[in-house]
C-alpha positions as CSV (number, residue, x, y, z in Angstrom):
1,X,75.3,-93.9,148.8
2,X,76.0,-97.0,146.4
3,X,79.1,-96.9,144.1
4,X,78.7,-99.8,142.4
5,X,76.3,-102.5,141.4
6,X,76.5,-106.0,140.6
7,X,73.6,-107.2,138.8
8,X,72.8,-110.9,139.4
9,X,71.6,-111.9,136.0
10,X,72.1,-111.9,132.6
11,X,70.6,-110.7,129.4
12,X,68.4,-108.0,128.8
13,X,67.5,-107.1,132.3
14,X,71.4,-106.8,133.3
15,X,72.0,-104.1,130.3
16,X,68.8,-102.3,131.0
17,X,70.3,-102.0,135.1
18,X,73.6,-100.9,133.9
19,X,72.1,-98.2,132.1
20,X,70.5,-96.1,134.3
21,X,73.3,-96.9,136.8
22,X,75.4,-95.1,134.6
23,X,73.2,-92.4,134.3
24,X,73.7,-92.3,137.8
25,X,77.3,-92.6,138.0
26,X,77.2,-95.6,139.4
27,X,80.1,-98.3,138.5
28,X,78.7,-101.8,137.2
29,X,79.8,-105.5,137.6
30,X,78.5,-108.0,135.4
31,X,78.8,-111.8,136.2
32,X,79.4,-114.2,133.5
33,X,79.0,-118.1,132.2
34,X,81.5,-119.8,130.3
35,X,79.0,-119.5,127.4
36,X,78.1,-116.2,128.5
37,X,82.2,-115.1,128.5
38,X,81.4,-112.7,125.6
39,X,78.3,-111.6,125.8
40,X,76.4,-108.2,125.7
41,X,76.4,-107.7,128.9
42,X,79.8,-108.3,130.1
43,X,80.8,-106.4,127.4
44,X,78.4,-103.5,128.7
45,X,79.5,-103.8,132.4
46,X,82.7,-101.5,134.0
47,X,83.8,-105.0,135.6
48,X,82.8,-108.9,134.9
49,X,83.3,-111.7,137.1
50,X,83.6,-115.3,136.0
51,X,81.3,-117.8,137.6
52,X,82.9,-121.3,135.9
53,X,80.4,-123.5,134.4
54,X,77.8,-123.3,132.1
55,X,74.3,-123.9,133.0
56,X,72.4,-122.0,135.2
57,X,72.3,-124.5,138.4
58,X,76.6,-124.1,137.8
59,X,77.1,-120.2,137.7
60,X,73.6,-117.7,138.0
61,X,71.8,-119.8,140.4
62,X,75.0,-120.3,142.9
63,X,74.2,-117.5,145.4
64,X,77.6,-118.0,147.2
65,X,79.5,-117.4,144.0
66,X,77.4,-114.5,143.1
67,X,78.1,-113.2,147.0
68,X,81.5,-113.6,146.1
69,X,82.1,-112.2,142.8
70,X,80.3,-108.6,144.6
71,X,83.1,-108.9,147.4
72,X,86.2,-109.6,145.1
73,X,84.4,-106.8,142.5
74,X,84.7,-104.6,145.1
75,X,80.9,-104.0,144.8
76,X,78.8,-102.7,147.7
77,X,75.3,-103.5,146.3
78,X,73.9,-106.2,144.2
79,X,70.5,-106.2,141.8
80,X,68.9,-109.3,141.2
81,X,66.9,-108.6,137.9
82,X,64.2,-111.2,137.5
83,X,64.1,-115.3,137.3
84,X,67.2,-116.8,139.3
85,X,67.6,-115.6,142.5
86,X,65.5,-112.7,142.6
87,X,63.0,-114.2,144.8
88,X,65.3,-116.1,147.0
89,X,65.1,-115.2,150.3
90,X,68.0,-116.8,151.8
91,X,70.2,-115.3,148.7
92,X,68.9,-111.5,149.6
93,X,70.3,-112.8,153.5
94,X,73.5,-113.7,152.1
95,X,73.6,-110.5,150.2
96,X,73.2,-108.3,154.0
97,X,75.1,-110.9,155.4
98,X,78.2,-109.8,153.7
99,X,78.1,-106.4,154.3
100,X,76.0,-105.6,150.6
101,X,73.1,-103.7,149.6
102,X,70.5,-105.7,148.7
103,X,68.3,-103.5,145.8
104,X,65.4,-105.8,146.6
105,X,62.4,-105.9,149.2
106,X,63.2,-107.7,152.9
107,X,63.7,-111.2,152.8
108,X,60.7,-111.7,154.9
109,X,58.8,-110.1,152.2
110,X,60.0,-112.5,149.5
111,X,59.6,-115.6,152.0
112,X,55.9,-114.3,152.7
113,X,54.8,-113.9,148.7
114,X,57.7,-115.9,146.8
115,X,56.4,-118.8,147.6
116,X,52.5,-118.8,145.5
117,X,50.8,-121.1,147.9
118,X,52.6,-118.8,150.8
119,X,51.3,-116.1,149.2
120,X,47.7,-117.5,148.7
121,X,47.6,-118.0,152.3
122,X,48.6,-114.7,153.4
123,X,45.5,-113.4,151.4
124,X,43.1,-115.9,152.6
125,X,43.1,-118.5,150.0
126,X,44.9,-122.1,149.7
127,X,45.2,-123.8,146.8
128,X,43.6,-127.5,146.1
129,X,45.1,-130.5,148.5
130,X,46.4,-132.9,146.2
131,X,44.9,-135.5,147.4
132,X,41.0,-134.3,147.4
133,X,41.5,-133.5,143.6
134,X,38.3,-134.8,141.9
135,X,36.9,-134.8,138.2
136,X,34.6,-131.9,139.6
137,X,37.9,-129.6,139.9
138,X,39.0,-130.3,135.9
139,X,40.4,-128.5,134.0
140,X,43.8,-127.8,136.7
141,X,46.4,-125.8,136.4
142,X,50.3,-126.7,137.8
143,X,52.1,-124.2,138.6
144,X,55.9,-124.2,140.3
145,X,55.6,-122.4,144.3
146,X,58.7,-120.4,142.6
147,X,59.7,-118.1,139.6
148,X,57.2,-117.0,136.8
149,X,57.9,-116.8,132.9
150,X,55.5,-120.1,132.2
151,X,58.0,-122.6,133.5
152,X,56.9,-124.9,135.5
153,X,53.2,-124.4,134.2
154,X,51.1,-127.3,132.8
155,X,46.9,-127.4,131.8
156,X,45.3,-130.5,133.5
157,X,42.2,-131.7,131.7
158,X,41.8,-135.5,132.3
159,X,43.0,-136.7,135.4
160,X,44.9,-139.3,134.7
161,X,47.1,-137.1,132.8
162,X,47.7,-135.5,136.3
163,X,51.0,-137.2,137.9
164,X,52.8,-137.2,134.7
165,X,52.2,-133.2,134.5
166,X,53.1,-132.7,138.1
167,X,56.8,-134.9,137.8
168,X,57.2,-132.7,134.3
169,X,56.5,-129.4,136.0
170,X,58.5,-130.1,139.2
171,X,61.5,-131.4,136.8
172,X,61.5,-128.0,134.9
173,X,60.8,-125.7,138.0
174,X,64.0,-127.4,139.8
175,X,66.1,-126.6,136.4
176,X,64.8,-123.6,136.0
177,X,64.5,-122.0,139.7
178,X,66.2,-124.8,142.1
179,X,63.1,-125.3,143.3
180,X,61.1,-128.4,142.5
181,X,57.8,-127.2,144.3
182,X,54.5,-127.1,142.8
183,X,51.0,-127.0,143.7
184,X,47.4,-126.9,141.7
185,X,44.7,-124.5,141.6
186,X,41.5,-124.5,139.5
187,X,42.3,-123.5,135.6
188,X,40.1,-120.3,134.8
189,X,39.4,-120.1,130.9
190,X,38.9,-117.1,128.8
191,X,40.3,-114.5,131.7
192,X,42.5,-111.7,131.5
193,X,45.8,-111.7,132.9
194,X,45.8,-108.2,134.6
195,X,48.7,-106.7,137.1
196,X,49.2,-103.9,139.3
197,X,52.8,-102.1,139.8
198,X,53.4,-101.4,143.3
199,X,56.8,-99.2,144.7
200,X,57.0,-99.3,148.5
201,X,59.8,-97.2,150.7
202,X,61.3,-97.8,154.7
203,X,58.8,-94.9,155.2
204,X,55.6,-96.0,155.1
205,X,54.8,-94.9,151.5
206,X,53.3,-97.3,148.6
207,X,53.4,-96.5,145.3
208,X,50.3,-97.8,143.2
209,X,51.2,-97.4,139.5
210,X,48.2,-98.2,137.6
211,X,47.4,-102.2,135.9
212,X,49.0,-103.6,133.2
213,X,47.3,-106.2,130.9
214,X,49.8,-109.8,130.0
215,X,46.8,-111.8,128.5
216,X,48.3,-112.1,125.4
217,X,50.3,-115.2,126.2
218,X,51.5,-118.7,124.3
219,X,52.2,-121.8,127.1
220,X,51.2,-119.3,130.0
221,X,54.4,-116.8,128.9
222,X,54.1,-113.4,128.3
223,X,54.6,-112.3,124.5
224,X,52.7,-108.6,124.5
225,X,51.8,-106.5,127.5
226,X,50.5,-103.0,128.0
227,X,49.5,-100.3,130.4
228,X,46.9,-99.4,131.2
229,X,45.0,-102.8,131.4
230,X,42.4,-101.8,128.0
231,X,38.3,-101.8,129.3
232,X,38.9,-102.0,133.1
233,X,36.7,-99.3,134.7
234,X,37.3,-97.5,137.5
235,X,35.3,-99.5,140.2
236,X,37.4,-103.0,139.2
237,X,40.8,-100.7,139.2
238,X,40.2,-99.4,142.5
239,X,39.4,-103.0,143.7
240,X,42.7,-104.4,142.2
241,X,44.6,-101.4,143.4
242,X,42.8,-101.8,147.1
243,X,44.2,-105.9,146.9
244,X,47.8,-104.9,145.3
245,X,48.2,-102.1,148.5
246,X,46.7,-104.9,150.8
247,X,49.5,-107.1,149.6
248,X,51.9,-104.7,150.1
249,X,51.1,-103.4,153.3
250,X,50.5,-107.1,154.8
251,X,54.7,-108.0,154.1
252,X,55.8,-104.9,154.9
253,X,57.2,-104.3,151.6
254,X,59.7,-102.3,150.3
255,X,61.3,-101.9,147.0
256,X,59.3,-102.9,143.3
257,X,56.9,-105.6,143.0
258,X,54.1,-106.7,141.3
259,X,50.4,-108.4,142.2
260,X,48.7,-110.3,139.3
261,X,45.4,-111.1,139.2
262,X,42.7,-113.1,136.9
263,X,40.0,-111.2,135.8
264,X,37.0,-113.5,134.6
265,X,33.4,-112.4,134.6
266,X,33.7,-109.4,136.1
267,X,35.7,-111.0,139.2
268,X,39.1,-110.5,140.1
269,X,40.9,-113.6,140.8
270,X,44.6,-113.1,142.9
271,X,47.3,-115.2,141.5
272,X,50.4,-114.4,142.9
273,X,53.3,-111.8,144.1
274,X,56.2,-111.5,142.0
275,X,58.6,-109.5,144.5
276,X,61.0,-108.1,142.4
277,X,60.8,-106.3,139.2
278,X,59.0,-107.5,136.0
279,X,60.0,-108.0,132.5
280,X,57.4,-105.9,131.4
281,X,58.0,-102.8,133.3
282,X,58.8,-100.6,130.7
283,X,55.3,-99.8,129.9
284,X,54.5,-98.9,133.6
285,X,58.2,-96.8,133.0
286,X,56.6,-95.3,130.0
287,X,53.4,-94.1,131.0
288,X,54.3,-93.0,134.2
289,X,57.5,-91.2,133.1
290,X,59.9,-93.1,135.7
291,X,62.9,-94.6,135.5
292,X,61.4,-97.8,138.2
293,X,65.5,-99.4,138.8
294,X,66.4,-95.6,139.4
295,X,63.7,-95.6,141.9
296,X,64.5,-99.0,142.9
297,X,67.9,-97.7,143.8
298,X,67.2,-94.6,145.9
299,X,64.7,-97.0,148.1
300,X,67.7,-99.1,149.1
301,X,69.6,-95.9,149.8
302,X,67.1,-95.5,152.5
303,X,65.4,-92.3,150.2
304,X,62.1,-91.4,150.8
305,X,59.4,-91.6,147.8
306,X,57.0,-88.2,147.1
307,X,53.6,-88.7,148.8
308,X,52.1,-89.3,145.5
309,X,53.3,-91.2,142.0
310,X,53.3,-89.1,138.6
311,X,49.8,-88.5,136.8
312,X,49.6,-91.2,134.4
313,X,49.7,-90.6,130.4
314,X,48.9,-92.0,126.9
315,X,49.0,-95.7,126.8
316,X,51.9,-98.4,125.8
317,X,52.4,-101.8,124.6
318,X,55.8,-104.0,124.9
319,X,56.4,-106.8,122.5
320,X,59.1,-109.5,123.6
321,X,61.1,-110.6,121.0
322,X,61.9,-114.3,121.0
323,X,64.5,-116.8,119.0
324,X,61.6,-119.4,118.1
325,X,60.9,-121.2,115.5
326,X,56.6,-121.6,115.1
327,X,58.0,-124.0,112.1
328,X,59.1,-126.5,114.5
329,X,56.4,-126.2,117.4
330,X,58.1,-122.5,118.4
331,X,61.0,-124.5,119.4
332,X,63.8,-122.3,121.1
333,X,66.3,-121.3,118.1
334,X,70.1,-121.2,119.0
335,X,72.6,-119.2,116.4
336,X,74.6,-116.4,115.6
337,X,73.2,-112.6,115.6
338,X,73.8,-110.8,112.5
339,X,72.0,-108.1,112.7
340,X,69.8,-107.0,115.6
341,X,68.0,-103.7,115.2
342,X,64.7,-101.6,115.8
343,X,64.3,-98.1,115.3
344,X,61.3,-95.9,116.1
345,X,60.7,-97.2,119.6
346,X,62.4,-98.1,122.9
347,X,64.2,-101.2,122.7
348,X,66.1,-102.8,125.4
349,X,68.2,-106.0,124.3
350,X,70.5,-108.7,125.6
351,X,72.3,-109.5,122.6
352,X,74.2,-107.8,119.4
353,X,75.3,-107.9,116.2
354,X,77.9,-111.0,116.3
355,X,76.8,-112.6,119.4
356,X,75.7,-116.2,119.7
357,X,72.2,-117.2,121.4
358,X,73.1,-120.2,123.1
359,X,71.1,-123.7,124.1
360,X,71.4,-122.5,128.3
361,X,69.1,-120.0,128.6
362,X,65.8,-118.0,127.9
363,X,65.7,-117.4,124.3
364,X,64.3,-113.7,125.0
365,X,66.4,-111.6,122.8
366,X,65.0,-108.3,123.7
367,X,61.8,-106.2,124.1
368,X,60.3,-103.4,122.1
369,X,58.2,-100.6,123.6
370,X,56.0,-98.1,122.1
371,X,54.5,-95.2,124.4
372,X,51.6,-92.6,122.3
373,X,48.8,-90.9,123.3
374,X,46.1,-93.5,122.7
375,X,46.2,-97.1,122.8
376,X,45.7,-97.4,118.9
377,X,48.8,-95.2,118.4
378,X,50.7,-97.4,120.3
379,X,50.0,-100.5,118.4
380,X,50.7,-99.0,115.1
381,X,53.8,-97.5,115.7
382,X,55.1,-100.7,117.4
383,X,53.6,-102.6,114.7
384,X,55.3,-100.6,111.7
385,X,58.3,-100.4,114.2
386,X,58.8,-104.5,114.2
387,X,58.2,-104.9,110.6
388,X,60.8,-102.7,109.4
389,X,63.1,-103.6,111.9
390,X,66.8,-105.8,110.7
391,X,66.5,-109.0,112.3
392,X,69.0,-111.5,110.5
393,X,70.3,-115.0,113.2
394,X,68.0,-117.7,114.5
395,X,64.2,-117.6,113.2
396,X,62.3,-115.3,115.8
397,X,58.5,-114.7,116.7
398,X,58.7,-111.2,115.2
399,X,56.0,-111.7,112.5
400,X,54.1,-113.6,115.1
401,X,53.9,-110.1,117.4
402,X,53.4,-107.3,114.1
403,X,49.9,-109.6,113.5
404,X,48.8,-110.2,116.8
405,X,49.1,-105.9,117.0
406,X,47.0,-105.4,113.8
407,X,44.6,-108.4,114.8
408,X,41.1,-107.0,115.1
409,X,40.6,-108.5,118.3
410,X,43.6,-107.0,119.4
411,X,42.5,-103.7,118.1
412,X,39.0,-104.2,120.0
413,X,40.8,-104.5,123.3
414,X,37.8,-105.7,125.8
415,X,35.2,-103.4,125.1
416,X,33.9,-105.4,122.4
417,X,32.7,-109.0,123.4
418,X,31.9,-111.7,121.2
419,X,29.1,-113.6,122.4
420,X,29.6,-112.7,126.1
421,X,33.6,-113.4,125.9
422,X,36.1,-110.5,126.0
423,X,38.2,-110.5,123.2
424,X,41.1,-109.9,124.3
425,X,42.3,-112.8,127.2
426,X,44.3,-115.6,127.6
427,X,42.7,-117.5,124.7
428,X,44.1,-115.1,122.0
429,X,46.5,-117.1,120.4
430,X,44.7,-120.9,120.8
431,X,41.8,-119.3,119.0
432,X,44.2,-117.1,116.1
433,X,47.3,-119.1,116.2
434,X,46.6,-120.5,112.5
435,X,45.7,-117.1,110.7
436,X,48.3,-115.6,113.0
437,X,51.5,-117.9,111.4
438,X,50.1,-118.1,107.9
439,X,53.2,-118.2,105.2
440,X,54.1,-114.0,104.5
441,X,52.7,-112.7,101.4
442,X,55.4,-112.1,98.6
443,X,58.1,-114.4,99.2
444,X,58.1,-115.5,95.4
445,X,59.1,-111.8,94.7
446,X,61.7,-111.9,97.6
447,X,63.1,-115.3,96.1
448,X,63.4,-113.6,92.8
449,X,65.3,-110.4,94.3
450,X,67.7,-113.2,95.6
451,X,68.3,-114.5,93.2
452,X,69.3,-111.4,91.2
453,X,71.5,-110.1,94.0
454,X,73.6,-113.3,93.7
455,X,73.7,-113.1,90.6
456,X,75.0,-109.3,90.9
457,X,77.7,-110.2,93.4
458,X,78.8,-113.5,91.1
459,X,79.3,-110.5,89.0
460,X,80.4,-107.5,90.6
461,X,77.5,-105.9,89.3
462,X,74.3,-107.7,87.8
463,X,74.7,-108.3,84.1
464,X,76.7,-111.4,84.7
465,X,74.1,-114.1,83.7
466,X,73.2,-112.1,80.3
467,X,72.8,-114.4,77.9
468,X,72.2,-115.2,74.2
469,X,70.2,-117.8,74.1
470,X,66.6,-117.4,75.7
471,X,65.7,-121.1,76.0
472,X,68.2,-121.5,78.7
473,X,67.1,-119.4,81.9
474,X,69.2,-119.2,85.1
475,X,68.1,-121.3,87.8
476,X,68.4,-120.6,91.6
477,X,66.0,-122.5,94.4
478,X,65.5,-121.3,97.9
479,X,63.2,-123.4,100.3
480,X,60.3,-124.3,98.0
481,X,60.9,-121.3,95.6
482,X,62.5,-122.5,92.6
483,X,63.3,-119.1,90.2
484,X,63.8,-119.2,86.9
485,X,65.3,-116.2,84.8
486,X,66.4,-115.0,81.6
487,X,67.9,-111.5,80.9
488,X,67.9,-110.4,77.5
489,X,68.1,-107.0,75.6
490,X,64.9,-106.1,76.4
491,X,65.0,-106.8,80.3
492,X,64.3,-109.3,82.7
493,X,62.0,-111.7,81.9
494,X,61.4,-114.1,85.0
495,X,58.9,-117.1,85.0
496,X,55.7,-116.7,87.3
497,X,56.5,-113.2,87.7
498,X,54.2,-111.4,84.9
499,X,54.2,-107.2,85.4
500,X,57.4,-107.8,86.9
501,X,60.9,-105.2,86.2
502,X,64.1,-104.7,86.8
503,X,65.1,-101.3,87.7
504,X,68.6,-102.3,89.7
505,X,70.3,-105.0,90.8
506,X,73.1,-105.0,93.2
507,X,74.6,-107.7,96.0
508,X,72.6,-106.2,98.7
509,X,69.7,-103.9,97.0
510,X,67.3,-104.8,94.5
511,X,64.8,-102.5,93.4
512,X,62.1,-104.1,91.1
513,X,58.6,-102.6,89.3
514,X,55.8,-104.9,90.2
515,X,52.6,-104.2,89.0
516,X,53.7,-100.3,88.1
517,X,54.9,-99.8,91.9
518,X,58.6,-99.7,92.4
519,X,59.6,-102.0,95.5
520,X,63.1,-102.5,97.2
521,X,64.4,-105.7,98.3
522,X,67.3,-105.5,100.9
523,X,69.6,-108.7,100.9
524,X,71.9,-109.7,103.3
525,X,73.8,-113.3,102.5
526,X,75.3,-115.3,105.8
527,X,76.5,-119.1,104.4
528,X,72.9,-120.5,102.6
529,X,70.7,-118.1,104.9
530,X,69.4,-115.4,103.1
531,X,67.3,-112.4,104.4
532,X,65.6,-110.4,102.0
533,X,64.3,-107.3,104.4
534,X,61.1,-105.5,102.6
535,X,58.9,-102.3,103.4
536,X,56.4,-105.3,104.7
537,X,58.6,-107.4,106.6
538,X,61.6,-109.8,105.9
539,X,61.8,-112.8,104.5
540,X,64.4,-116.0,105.2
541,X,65.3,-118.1,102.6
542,X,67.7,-121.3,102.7
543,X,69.6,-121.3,99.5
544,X,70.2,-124.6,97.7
545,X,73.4,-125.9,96.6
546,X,73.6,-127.1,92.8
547,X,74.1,-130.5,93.6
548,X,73.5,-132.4,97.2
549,X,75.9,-134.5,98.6
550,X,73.9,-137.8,99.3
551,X,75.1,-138.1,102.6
552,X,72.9,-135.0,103.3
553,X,70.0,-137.1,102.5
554,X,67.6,-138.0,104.8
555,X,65.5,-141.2,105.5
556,X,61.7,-140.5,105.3
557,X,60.1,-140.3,108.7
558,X,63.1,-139.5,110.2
559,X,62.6,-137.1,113.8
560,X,65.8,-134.9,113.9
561,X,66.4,-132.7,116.8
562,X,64.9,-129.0,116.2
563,X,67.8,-127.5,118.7
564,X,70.4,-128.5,120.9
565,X,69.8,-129.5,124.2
566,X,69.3,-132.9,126.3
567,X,66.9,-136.1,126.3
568,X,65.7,-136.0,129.6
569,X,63.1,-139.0,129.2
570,X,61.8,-141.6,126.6
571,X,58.1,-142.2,126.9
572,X,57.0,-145.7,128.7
573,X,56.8,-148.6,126.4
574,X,59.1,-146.8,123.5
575,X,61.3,-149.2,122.1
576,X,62.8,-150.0,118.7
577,X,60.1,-152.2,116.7
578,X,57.4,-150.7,118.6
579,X,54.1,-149.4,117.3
580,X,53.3,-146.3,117.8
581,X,50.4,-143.7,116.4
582,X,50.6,-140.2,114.5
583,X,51.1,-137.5,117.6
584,X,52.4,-140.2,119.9
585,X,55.1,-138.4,122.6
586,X,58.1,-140.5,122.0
587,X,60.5,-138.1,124.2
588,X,61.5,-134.9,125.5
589,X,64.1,-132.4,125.2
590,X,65.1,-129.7,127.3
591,X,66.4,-127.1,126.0
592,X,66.7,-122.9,127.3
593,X,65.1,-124.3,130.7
594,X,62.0,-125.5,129.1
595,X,60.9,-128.9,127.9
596,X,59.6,-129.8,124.3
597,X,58.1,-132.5,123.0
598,X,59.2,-135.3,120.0
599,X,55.9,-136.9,118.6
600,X,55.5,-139.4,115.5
601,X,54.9,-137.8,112.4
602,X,52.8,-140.5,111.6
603,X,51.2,-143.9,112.6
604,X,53.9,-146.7,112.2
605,X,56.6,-148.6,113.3
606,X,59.1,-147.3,115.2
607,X,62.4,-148.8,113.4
608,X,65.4,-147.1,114.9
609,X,65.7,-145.2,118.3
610,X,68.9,-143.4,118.8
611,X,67.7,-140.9,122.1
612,X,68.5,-142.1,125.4
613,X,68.1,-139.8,128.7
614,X,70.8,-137.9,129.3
615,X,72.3,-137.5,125.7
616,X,73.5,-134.2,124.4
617,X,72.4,-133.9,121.0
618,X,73.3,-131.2,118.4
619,X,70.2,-129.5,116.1
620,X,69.8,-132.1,112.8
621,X,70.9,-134.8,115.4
622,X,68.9,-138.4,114.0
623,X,66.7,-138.8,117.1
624,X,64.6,-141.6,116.0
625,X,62.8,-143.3,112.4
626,X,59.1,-143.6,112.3
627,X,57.9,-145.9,109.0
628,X,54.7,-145.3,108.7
629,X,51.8,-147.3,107.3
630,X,52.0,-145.9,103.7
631,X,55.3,-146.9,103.6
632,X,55.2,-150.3,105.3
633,X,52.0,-151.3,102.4
């Protein structure tokens, strides 16, 4: 039997592994960056190993240091989780080399269906040869041989643009998976992203657990998922069940896995074999009623699975919750956690209160779940779940996921169609992005509630900015909200803000009467960031100083970095004194294992250039000055 586990990740996936191995009474190892040395899941694990360095090609990708943390841990089975080296063959030979468990399918199996053109192969297709690519075969989709999550992943629509796409993906798949291997298949538009769960034993026995649906994705990663797949009937099910078990039974696999498919006009479309478990599994866990790393486990132990999986029942949706900024292009955010909390609803996470997301890795801070009896349910109690949750630290997509829940497309699932085209498919968020990431309703009233709570801890209690004289109001700004206040003897009087009350005031709870309905405004201070949580959602203000110091002052058309990370390439021809166009790519950053793009903010002249490739640059760092055309008249 196993004693003890070291899980070969990070994040998330490592706590949610220690968890049921201590359910099991099983001991757990965690291994550890330098910028990882106090994070969640060390601090979770019986035992952490340090791997020195910081990125991921230094410590999580080094299979020989990972081999020999397990040995010096005293460990006698390692888990991969997902991403890293969970689909690397010659890692899981390592593992059985020294003696170790490996909670994973055969390395035969990964070598087969790691690999996506392997994989295509082995179920009788091959992807396009690179060099009979035509204008016919637009629009292409790039896609790294290794690893999942979007990396690696680029649309093709003119073919020109095609050998710049392929040297971006292959530079991000090598960062992200140490494999710089792409290929190009055909991009299919307006399908749905469907899977299908599969648990196989050294018996003979294959576990088909139902579809999940993932179309609900931004830049080809994930963001909601949910089993079952919504408007799938039973003929297509039992055809993508039929394929999964194919796959299966054609690697003799063993262990968790999943087969994803394309569905698009009624025809299922394979994709790919991730063989190791996913990041959305909790669903499949939740409507099934199983515990899949549990199962995952007893499979390595050599256990037998029952004949037959659970009946399935009800329906449920995860959301991944994401340190993004949709401000700055959803650029990955980088910060302190203050607070970190969702109630109502399973919720695995990879960080806490007091923990710092760094610039090295995935910006996924954790996942929430809801299971009910019917679809609908589902969504609204995630929905409510998210919106009320206490997320203070770097700016997240959380708002992002409680509107895509209540969308009405969302709510149609696919048995609705609008003129022939499902409404719920990997076109979601290009089609609602903009009503999706409108400004939040009532952040003049959350301003104001601010404002007063300062004003209540300047005093110890709020009454400290009483004055006399009623032609001189107290003034506070945050962001574009500038408040303005007087309290007198007969109450609050605040401009802009007719109908408005004060019922109490303190440092971190205000409770105003607006429009004859009594509302509370939680506020939590941290430097200039203020979070004012409300029964709708939270707000984040940026709280301005009385007077700016004027070397904070910055030049018009200046591009400052949105996060920390590296310049890994100026775009051809982009030099000081050059001309460039509103939208031009100037240069990329990689940050979090993922590339992101710098573009002019304007048409102009390109006056000062301070990025160069391989510079390490800070969030705020002056990347560049654009003047543009206005300005130069």
């Amino acid at each position: 039997m196993i004693k003890s586990v070291l899980v070969a990740n990070r994040g998330e996936i490592a706590c949610r592994v220690f968890r049921t191995c201590r359910e099991l009474g099983i001991a757990t190892v965690a291994v550890f960056s330098d910028a990882d040395a106090g994070a969640l899941h060390v601090r979770e694990a019986d035992t952490a190993v340090r791997l020195p360095g910081a990125t991921s090609a230094e410590t999580y990708l080094r299979g020989d240091l990972v081999v020999a943390a397990a040995l010096a841990s005293g460990a006698d089975a390692v888990h991969p989780g997902y991403g890293f080296l969970s689909e690397n063959a010659g890692f899981a030979r390592a593992v059985t080399g020294a003696g170790l468990t490996w909670i994973g399918p055969p390395p035969e199996a990964i070598e087969a269906m790691a690999s996506k053109t392997r994989a295509k192969q082995l179920m009788g297709l091959a992807p396009l040869n690179l060099a009979d690519v035509t204008e016919d075969d637009l629009p292409l989709l790039v896609k790294a041989s290794a690893g999942g999550g979007g990396r690696g992943m680029r649309v093709v629509r003119q073919l020109d643009d095609l050998d710049a796409q392929l040297r971006a993906a292959r530079a991000e798949a090598l960062g992200a998976f140490g494999d710089g291997d792409v290929f190009v298949e055909p991009y299919i538009e307006g399908g749905r992203h469907v899977e299908v769960q599969i648990l196989a034993d050294a018996h003979g026995t294959v576990w088909v657990l139902g579809t999940r649906d993932c179309s609900l994705q931004r830049r080809h990663q994930k963001v909601i998922e949910e089993a079952p797949a919504p408007g799938i009937g039973s003929e297509q099910a039992g055809e993508l069940h039929a394929l999964a078990l194919r796959a299966a039974k054609a690697t003799d696999y063993r262990g968790a896995g999943t087969v994803e498919f394309l569905v698009a006009d009624g025809r299922v479309h394979f994709l790919e074999m991730n063989t190791r478990l996913q990041v959305e599994h909790p669903v499949t866990e939740a409507v099934f009623g199983v515990d899949l790393v549990a199962l995952q486990l007893r499979v390595a132990e050599g256990h037998a699975l029952p004949p037959t999986p659970p009946e399935p029942r009800g329906h449920a949706i995860e959301a991944r919750l994401y340190a993004e900024d949709p401000a700055v292009g959803w650029a990955p955010g980088t910060g302190t956690v203050h607070q970190l909390a969702v109630d109502g609803v399973r919720f695995d996470r990879g960080y806490a209160a007091g923990d710092t997301v760094s610039v090295h890795y995935d910006p996924l801070l954790a996942k929430a779940v809801a299971h009910a009896p019917t679809r609908a349910e589902a969504a609204r109690k995630l929905a409510r779940a998210l919106e009320r949750a206490r997320i203070h630290g770097p700016v997240t997509n959380r708002d992002l996921l409680v509107r895509s829940l209540r969308h009405p497309d969302f709510a149609e699932g696919t048995d609705g169609t609008d003129g022939g085209r499902a409404r719920l498919d990997t076109g979601f968020y290009d089609r609602n992005m903009a009503e999706l990431t409108e400004p939040p309703p009532g952040a003049h009233h959350a301003a104001l509630a601010a404002a007063l709570a300062d004003a209540a801890a300047r005093a110890g209690r709020f009454g400290g900015g009483w004055r006399n004289v009623a032609s001189q109001p107290q003034v506070k700004r945050y962001g574009e909200h500038e408040v303005r206040y007087r309290t007198t003897r007969h109450g609050l009087e605040a401009d802009g803000h007719p109908g408005v009350r004060l019922i109490t005031a303190e440092p971190q709870c205000v409770r105003l009467e607006i429009d004859v309905v009594v509302r509370e405004f939680g506020v939590r201070r941290y430097g200039d960031t203020v979070y004012v949580d409300t029964a709708s959602g939270c707000h984040t203000l940026v709280a301005h100083p009385r007077f700016t110091d004027p070397g904070d002052l910055v030049a018009p058309g200046s591009l400052l970095a949105p996060m920390p990370g590296v310049v890994v390439r100026v775009a051809d021809g982009i030099e000081e004194g050059c001309r460039v166009r509103a939208g031009q790519p100037l240069l990329w950053l990689e940050a979090m294992k993922m590339e992101h793009r710098i573009t002019a903010p304007a048409s102009g002249t390109l006056t000062a250039l301070h990025a160069a490739p391989g510079r390490q640059v800070e969030v705020g760092a002056l990347l560049a000055v654009v003047v543009s055309e206005a300005e130069e008249a």
